[in-house]
C-alpha atoms as a printed R data frame, in Angstrom:
    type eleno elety resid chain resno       x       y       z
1   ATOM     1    CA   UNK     A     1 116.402 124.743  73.078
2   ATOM     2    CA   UNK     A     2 116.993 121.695  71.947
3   ATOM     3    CA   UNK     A     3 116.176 117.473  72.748
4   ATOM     4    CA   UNK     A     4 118.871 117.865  75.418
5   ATOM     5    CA   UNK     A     5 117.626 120.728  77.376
6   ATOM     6    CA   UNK     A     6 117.420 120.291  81.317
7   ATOM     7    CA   UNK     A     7 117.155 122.999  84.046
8   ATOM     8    CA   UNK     A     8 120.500 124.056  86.042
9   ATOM     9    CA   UNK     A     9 119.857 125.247  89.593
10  ATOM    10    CA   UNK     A    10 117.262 127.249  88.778
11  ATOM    11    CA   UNK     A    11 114.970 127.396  85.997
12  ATOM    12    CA   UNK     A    12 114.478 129.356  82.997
13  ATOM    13    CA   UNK     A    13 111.098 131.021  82.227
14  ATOM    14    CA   UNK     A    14 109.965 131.695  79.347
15  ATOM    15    CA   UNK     A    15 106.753 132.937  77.532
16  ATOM    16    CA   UNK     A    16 105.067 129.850  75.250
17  ATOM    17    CA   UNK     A    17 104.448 132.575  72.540
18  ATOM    18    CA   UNK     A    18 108.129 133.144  72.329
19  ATOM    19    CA   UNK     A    19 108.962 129.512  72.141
20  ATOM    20    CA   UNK     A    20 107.167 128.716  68.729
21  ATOM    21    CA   UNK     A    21 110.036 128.050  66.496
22  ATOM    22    CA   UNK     A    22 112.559 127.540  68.972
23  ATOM    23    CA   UNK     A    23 114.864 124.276  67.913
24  ATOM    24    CA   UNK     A    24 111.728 123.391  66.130
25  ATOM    25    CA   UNK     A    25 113.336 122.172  62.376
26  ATOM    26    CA   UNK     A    26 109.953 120.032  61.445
27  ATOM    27    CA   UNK     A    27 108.072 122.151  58.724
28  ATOM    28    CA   UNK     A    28 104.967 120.879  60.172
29  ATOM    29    CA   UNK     A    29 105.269 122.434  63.631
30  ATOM    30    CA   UNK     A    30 106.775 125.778  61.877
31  ATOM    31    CA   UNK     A    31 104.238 128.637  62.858
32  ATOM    32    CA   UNK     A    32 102.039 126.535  64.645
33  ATOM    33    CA   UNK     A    33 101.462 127.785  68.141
34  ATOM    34    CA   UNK     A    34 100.702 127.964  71.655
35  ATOM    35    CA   UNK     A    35  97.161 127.580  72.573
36  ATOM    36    CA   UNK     A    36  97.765 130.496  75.071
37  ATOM    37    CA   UNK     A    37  94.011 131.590  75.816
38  ATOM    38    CA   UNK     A    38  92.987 127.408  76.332
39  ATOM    39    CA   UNK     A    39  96.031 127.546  78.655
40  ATOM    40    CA   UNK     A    40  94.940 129.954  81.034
41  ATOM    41    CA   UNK     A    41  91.752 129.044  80.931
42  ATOM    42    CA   UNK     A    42  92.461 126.102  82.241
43  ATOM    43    CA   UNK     A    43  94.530 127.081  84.921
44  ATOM    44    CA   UNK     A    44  91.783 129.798  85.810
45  ATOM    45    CA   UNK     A    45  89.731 127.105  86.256
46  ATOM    46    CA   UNK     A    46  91.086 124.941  88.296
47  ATOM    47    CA   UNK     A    47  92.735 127.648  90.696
48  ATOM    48    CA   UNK     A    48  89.549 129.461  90.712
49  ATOM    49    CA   UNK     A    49  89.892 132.569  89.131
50  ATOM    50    CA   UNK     A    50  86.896 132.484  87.521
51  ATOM    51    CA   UNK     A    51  84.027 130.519  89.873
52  ATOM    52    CA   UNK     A    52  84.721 127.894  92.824
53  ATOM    53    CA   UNK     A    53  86.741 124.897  91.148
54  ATOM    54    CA   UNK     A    54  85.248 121.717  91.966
55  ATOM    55    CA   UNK     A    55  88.214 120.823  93.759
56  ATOM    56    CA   UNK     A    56  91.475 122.763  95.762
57  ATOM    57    CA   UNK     A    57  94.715 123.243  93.147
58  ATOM    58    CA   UNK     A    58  97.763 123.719  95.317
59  ATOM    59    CA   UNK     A    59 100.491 123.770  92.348
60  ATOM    60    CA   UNK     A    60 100.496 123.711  88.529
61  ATOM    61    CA   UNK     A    61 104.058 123.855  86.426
62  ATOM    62    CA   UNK     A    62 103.743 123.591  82.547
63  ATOM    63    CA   UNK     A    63 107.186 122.974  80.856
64  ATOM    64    CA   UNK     A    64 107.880 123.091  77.501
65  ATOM    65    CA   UNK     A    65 111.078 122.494  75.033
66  ATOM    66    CA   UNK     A    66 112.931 122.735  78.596
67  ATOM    67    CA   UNK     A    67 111.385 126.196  80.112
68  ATOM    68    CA   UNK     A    68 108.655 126.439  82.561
69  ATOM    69    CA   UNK     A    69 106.032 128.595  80.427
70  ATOM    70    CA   UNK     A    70 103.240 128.952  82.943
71  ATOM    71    CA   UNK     A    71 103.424 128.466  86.629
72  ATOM    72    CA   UNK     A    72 100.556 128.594  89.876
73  ATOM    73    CA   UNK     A    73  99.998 128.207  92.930
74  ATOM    74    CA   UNK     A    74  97.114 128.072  95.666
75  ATOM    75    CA   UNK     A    75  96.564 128.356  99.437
76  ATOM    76    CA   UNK     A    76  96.734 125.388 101.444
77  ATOM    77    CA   UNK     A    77  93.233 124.797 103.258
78  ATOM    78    CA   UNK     A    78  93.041 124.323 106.983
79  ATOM    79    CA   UNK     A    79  92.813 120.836 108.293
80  ATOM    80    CA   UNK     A    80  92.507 119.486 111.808
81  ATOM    81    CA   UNK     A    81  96.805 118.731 111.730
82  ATOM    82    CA   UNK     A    82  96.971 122.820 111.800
83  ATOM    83    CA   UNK     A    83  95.996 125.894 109.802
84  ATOM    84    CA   UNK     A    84  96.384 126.368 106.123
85  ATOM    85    CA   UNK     A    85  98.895 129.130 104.361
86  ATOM    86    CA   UNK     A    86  99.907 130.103 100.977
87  ATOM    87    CA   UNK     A    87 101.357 127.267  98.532
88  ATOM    88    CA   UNK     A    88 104.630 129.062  96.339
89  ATOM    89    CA   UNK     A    89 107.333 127.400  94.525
90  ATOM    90    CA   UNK     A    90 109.670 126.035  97.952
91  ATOM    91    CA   UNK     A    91 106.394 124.221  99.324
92  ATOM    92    CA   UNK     A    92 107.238 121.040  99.274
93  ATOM    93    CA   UNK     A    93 103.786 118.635  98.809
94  ATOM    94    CA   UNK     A    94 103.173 114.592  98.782
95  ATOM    95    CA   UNK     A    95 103.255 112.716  95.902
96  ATOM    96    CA   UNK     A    96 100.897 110.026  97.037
97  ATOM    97    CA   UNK     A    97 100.654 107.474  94.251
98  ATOM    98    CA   UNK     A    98 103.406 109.687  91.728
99  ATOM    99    CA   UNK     A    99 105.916 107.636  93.792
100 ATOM   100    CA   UNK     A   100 105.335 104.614  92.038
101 ATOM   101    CA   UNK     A   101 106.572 105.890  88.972
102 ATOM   102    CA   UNK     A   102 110.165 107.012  91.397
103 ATOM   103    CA   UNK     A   103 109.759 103.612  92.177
104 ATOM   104    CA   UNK     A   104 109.755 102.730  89.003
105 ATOM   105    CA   UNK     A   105 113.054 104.569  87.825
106 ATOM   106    CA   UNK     A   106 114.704 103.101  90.926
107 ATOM   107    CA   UNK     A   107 114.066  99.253  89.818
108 ATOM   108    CA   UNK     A   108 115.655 100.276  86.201
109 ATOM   109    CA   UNK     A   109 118.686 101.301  87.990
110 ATOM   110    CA   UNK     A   110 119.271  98.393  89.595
111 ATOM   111    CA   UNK     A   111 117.889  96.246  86.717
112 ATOM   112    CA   UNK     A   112 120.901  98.147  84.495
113 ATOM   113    CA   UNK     A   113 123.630  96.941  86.902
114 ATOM   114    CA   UNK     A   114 122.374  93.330  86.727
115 ATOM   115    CA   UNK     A   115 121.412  93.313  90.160
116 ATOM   116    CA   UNK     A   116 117.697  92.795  89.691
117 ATOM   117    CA   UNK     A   117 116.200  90.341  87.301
118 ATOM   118    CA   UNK     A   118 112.650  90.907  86.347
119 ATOM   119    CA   UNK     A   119 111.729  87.412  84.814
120 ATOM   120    CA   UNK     A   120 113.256  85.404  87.949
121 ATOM   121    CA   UNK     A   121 111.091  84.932  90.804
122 ATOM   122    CA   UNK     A   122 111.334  87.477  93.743
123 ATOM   123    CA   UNK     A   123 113.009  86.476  96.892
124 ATOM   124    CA   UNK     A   124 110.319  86.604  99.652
125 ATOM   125    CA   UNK     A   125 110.324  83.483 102.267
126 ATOM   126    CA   UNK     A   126 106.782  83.504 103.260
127 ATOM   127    CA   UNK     A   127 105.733  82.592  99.678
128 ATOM   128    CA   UNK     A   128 107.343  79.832  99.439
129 ATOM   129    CA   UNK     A   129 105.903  76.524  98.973
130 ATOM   130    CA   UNK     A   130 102.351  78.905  97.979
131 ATOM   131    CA   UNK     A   131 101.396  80.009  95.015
132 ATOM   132    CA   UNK     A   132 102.802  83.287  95.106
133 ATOM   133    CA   UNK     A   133 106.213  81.803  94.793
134 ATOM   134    CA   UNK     A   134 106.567  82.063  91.394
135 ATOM   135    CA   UNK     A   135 105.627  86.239  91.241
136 ATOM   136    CA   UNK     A   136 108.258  87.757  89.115
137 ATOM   137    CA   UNK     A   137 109.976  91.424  89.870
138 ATOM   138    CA   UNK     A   138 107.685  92.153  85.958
139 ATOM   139    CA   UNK     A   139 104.722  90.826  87.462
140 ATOM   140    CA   UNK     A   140 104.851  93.036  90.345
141 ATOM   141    CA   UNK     A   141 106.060  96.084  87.721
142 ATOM   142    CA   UNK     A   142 102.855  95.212  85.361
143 ATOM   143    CA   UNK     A   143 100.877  94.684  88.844
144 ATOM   144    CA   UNK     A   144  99.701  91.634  87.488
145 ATOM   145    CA   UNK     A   145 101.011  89.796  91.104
146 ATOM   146    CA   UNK     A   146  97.719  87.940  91.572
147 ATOM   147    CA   UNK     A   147  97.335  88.775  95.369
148 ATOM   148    CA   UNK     A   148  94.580  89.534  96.873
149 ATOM   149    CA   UNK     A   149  94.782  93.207  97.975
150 ATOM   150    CA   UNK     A   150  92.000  95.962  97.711
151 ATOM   151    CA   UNK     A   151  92.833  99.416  97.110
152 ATOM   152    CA   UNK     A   152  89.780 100.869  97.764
153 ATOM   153    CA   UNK     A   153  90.026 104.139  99.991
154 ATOM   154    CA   UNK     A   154  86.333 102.751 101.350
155 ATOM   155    CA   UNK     A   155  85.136 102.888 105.220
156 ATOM   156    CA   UNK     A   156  81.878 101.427 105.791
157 ATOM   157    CA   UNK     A   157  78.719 102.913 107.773
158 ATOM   158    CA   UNK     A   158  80.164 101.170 110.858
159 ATOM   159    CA   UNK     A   159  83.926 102.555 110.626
160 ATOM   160    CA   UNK     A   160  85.227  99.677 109.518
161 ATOM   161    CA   UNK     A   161  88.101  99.051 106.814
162 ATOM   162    CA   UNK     A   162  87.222  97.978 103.685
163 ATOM   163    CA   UNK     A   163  90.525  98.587 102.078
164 ATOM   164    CA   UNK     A   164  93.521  97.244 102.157
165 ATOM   165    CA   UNK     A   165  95.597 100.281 101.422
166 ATOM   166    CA   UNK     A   166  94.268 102.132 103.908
167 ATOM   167    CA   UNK     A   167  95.060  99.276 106.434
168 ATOM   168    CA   UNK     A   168  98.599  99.311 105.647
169 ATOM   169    CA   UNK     A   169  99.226 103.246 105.771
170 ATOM   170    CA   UNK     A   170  97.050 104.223 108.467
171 ATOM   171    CA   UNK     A   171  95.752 101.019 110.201
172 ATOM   172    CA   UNK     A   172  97.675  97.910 111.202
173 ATOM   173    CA   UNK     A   173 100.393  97.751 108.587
174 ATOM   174    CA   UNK     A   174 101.462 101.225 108.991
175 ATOM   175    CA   UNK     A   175 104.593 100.111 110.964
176 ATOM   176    CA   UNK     A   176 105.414  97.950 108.261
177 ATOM   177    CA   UNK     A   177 103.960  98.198 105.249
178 ATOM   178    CA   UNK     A   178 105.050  95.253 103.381
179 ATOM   179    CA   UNK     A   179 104.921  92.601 105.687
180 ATOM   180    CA   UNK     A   180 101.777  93.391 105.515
181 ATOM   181    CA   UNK     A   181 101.607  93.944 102.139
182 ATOM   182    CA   UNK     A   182 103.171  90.126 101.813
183 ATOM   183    CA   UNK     A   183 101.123  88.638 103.667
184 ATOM   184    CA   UNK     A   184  98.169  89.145 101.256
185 ATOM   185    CA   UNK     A   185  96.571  85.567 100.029
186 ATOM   186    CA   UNK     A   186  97.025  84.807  96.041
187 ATOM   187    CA   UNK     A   187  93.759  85.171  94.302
188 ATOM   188    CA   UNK     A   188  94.992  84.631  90.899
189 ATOM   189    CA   UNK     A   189  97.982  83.347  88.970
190 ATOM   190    CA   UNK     A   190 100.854  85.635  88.307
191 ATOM   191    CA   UNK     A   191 101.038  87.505  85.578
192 ATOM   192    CA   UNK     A   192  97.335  86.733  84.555
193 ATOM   193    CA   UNK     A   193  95.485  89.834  86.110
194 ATOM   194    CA   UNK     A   194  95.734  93.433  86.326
195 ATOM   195    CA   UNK     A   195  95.166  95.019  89.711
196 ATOM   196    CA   UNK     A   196  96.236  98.028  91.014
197 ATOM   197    CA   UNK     A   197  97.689  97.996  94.402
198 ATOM   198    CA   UNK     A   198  99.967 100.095  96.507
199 ATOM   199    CA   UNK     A   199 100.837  97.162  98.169
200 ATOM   200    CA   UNK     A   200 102.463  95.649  95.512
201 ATOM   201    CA   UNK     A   201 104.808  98.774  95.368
202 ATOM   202    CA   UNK     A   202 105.901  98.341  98.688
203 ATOM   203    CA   UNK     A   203 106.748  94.527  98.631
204 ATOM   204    CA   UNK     A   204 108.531  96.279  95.200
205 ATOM   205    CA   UNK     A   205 110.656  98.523  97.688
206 ATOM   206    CA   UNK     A   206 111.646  96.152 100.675
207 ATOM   207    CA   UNK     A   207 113.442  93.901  97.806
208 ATOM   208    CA   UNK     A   208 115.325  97.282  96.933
209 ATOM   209    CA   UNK     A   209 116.143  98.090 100.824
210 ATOM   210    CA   UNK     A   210 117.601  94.501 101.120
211 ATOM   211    CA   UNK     A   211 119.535  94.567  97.756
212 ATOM   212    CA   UNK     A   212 121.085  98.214  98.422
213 ATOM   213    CA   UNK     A   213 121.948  97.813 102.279
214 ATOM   214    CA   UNK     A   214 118.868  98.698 104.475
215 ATOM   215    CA   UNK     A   215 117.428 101.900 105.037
216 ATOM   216    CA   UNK     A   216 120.130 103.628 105.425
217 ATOM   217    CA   UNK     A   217 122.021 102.487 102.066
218 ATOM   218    CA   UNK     A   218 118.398 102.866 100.362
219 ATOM   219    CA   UNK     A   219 118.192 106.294 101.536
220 ATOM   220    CA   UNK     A   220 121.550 107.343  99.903
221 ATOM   221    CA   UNK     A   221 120.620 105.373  96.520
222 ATOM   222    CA   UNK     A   222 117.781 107.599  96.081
223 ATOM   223    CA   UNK     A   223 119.430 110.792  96.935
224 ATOM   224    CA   UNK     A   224 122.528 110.038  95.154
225 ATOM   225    CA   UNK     A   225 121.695 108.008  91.849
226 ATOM   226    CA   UNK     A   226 118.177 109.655  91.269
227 ATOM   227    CA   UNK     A   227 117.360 113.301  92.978
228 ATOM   228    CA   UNK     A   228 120.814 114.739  93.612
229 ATOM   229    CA   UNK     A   229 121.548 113.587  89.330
230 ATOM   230    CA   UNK     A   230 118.445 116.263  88.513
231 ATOM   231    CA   UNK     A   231 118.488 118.792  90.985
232 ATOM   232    CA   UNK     A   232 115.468 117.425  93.229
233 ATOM   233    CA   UNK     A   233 116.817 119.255  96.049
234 ATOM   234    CA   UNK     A   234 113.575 119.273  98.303
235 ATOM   235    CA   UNK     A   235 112.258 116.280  97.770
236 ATOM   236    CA   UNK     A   236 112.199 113.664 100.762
237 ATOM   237    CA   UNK     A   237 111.425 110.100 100.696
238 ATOM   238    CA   UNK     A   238 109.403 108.673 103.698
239 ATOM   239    CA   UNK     A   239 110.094 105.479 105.249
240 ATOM   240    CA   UNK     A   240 108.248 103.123 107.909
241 ATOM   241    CA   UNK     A   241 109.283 102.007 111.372
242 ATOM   242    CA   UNK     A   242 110.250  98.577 110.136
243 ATOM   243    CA   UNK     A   243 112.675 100.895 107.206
244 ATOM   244    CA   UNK     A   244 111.038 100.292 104.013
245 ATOM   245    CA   UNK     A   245 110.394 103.041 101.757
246 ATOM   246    CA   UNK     A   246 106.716 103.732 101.351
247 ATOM   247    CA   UNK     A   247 107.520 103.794  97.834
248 ATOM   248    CA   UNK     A   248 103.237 103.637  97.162
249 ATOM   249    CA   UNK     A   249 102.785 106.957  98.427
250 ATOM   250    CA   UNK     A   250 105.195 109.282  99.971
251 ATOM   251    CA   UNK     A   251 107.878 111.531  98.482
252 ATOM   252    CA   UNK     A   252 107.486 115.014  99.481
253 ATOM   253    CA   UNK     A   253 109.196 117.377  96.777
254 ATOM   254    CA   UNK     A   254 108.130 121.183  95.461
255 ATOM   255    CA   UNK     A   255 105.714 121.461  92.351
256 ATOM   256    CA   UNK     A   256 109.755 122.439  89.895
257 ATOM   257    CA   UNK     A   257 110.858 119.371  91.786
258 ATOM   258    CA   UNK     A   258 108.487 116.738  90.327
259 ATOM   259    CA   UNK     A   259 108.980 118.616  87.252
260 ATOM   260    CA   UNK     A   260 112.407 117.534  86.729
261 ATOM   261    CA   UNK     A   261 111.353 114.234  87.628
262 ATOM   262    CA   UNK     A   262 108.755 114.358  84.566
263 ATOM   263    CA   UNK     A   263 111.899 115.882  82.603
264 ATOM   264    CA   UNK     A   264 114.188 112.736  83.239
265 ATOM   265    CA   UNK     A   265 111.212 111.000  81.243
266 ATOM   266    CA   UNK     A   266 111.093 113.564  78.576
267 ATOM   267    CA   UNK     A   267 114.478 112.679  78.054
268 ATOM   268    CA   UNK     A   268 114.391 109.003  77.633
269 ATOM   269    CA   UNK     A   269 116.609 108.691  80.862
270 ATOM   270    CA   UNK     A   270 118.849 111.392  80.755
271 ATOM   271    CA   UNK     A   271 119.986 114.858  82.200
272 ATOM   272    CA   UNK     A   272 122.935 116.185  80.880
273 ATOM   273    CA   UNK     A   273 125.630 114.176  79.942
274 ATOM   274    CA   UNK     A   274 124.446 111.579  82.441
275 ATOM   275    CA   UNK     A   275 122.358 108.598  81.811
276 ATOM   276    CA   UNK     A   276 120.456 108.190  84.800
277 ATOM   277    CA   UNK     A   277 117.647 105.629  84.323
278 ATOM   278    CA   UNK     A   278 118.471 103.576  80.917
279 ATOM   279    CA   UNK     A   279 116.630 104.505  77.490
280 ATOM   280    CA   UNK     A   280 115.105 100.927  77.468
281 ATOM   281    CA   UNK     A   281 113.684 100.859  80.695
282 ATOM   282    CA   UNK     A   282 111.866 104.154  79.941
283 ATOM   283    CA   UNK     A   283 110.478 102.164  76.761
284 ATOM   284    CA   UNK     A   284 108.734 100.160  79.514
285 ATOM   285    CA   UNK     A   285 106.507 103.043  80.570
286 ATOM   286    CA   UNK     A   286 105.039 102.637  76.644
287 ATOM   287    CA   UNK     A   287 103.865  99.129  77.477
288 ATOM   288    CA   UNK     A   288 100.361  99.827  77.824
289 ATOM   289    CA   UNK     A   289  98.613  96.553  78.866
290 ATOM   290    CA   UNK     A   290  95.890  97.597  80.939
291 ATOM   291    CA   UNK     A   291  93.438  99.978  80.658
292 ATOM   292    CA   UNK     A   292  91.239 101.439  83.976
293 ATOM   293    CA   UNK     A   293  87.567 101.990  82.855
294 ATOM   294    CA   UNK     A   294  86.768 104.750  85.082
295 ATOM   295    CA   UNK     A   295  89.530 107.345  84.061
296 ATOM   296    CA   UNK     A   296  90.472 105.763  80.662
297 ATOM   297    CA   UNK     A   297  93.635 105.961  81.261
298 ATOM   298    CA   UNK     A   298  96.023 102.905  80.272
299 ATOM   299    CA   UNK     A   299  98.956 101.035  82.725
300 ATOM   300    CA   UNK     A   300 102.078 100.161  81.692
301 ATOM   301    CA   UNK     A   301 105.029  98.987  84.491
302 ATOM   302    CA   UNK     A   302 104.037 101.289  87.342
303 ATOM   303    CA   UNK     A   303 103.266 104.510  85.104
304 ATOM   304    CA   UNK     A   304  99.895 105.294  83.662
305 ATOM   305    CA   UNK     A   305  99.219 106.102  79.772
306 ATOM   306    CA   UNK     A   306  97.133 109.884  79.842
307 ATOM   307    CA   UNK     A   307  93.675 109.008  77.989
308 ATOM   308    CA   UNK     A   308  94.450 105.090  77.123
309 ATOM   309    CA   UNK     A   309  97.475 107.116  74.950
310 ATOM   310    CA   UNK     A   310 101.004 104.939  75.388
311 ATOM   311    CA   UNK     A   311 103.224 107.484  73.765
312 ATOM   312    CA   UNK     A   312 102.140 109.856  76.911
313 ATOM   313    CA   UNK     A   313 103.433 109.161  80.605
314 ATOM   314    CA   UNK     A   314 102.044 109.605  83.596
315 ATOM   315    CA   UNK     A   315 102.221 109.522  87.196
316 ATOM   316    CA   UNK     A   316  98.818 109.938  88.629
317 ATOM   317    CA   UNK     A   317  98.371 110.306  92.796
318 ATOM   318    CA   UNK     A   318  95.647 110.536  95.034
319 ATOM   319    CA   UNK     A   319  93.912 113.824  95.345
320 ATOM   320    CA   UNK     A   320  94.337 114.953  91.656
321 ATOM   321    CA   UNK     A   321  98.121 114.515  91.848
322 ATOM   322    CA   UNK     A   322  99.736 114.525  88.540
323 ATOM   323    CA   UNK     A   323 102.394 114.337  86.088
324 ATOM   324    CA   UNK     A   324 101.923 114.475  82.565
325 ATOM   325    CA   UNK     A   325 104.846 113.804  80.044
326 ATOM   326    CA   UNK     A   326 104.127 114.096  76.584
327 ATOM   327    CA   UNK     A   327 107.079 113.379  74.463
328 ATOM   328    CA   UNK     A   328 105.082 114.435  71.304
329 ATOM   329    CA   UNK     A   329 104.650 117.844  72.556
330 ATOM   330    CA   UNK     A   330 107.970 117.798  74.313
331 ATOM   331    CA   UNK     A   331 105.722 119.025  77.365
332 ATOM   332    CA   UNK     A   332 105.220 118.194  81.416
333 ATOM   333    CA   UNK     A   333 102.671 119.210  83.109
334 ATOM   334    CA   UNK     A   334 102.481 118.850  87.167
335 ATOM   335    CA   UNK     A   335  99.367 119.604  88.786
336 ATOM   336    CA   UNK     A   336  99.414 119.077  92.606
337 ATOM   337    CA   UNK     A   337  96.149 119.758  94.943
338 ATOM   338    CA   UNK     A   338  93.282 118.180  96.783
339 ATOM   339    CA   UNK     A   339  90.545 117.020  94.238
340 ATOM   340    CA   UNK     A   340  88.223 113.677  95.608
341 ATOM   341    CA   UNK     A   341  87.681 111.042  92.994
342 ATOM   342    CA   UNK     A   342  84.395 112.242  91.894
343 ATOM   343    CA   UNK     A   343  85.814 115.604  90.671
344 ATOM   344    CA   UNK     A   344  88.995 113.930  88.793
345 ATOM   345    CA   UNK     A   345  87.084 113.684  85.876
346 ATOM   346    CA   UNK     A   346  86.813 117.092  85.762
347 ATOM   347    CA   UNK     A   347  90.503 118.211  86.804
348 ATOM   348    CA   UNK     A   348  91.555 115.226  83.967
349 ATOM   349    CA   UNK     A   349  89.330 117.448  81.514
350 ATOM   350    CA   UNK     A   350  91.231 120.991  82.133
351 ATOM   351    CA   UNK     A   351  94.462 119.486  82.401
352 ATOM   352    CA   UNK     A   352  94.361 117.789  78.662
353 ATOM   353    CA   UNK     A   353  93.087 120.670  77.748
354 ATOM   354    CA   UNK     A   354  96.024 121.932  79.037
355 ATOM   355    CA   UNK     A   355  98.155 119.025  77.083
356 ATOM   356    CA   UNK     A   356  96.654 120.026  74.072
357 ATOM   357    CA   UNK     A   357  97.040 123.880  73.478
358 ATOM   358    CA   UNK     A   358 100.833 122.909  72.977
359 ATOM   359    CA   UNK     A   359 101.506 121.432  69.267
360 ATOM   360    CA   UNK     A   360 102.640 118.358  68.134
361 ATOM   361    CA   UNK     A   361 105.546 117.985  66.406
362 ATOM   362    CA   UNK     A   362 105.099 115.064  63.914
363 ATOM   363    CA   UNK     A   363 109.084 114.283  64.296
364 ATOM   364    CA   UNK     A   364 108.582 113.280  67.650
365 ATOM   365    CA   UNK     A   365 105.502 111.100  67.138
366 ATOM   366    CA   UNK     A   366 107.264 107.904  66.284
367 ATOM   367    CA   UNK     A   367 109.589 106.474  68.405
């Protein structure tokens, strides 16, 4: 296989062990392989082969130099929406916060055609003549918007919201998420303060509906310049009543799916003979100026850096969602399930394990 490498229809599957020296022409990664046995033994922990994981694994995909190498997948659990079943590889799942990082991809599209400019000041009437006015498309990329939103998924003793996000998805703003996300006070001067909000993402994708023709004409820019381009078959971008892409939280797309998504990254843009999202703007994802203190891992312009690391990508979601892409390893790893935040440590721990029973090949390191 070699750096241009992308799945067709379907997918090839190969075994790790047999992938050693495969394209590999750095002497340094010659005869150095697979870390098979840490592998699976990740995987058998977090699917629960061995004792009851801490947390529910739905779907894992490792894929490496190209081929998908190792591949799981769980049992749904019963919930009060309806009973449970078996998880395989047409399930399609939600992304929760991975959507950002579509987000993401879909800005640099537009940014590429000129149509979007990220230093200018973003177009939104009610912040006029405030302080928000002068939020720039790169502050709201960086998240460093200033406005006052809390992302906390927190309900007090008494049942009340303490959260923001959960407002707008589930509460009042569900039938439009980004007027309510707009209408969020400024507590600090763009582009002075980190703060991570879904919010933000969603006042990020009504500017894209409005540039690209509405719902409707955003509906057919995602399918036809992003997930029709790779393959994405399955997956399925949801939208509110008012016709903004939840662009926070929901795409629903199989575990190979969000792969290929991953892959596009691997691939500084591009799959096939088609540059999809420009090199540059994937440079952006390397831009590592934040850094959260209770996972370690780094923020860049609506991607996260794996362990504080900016040469690795990825797209973390609620509930232990996750999409590794380590260029240096020319690896992704999706993981897809139902962990709660106290037990993300944990299913952070076996997936760089994971990360790091494939070598690195020194060629790749700078770039």
């Amino acid at each position: 296989m070699n750096d241009h490498a992308h799945p067709g229809d379907d997918w090839e599957v190969a075994d790790p062990n047999d992938m050693v020296n495969d394209g590999v022409v750095n002497d340094d990664a010659v005869n150095v392989g697979v870390g098979v046995d840490v592998m699976d033994g990740a995987l058998d922990e977090l699917f629960g082969v061995r004792s009851d994981p801490a947390g529910t694994s739905l779907a894992a995909v490792v894929v490496h130099r190209g081929r998908i190498v190792r591949e799981r997948y769980g049992h749904q659990p019963d919930t009060v929406f309806g009973p449970g079943g078996p998880v395989d590889r047409d399930t399609t799942l939600i992304s929760w916060s991975m959507a950002k990082s579509i987000t993401h991809a879909l800005v640099g599209i537009l940014v590429n055609e000129g149509r979007i400019d990220i230093d200018a000041p973003v177009n939104v009437p009610e912040w006029r003549d405030t302080p928000r006015a002068g939020i720039t498309m790169g502050d709201l990329l960086r998240m460093r918007d200033g406005l006052d939103f809390v992302e906390d998924y927190v309900i007090d003793e008494s049942g009340n919201v303490a959260s923001d996000v959960i407002a707008m998805l589930f509460g009042e703003g569900t039938d439009d998420v980004a007027t309510y996300a707009r209408s969020r006070p400024s507590k600090h001067a763009p582009g002075t303060v980190w703060s991570y909000s879904s919010g933000t993402t969603n006042i990020i994708c009504s500017l894209l509906g409005e540039l690209v023709g509405g719902p409707d004409g955003l509906r057919s820019f995602i399918h036809e310049r992003l997930f029709a381009p790779l393959g994405m078959s399955s997956a399925v971008p949801r939208f509110d009543a008012a016709g903004t892409f939840i662009g926070s939280s929901y795409v629903y797309a199989t575990a190979r799916d969000f792969a290929r998504f991953g892959c596009l990254y691997l691939r500084d843009g591009r799959w096939g003979d088609r540059q999809v999202v420009p090199s540059s703007w994937v440079d952006t994802v390397h831009d590592m100026h934040a850094v959260d203190p209770e996972s370690g891992h780094g923020y860049s312009w609506h991607w996260w850096n794996w362990a504080g690391r900016p040469e690795t990508m990825a797209a973390l979601g609620y509930e232990g969602q996750r999409i590794i892409v380590d260029p240096t390893r020319d690896l992704v790893v999706v993981h897809l399930g139902k962990w709660v935040a106290e037990t993300q440590p944990e299913l952070d721990r076996h997936l760089t394990s994971i990360v790091e029973s494939f070598p690195v090949d020194s060629s790749r390191v700078a770039r």
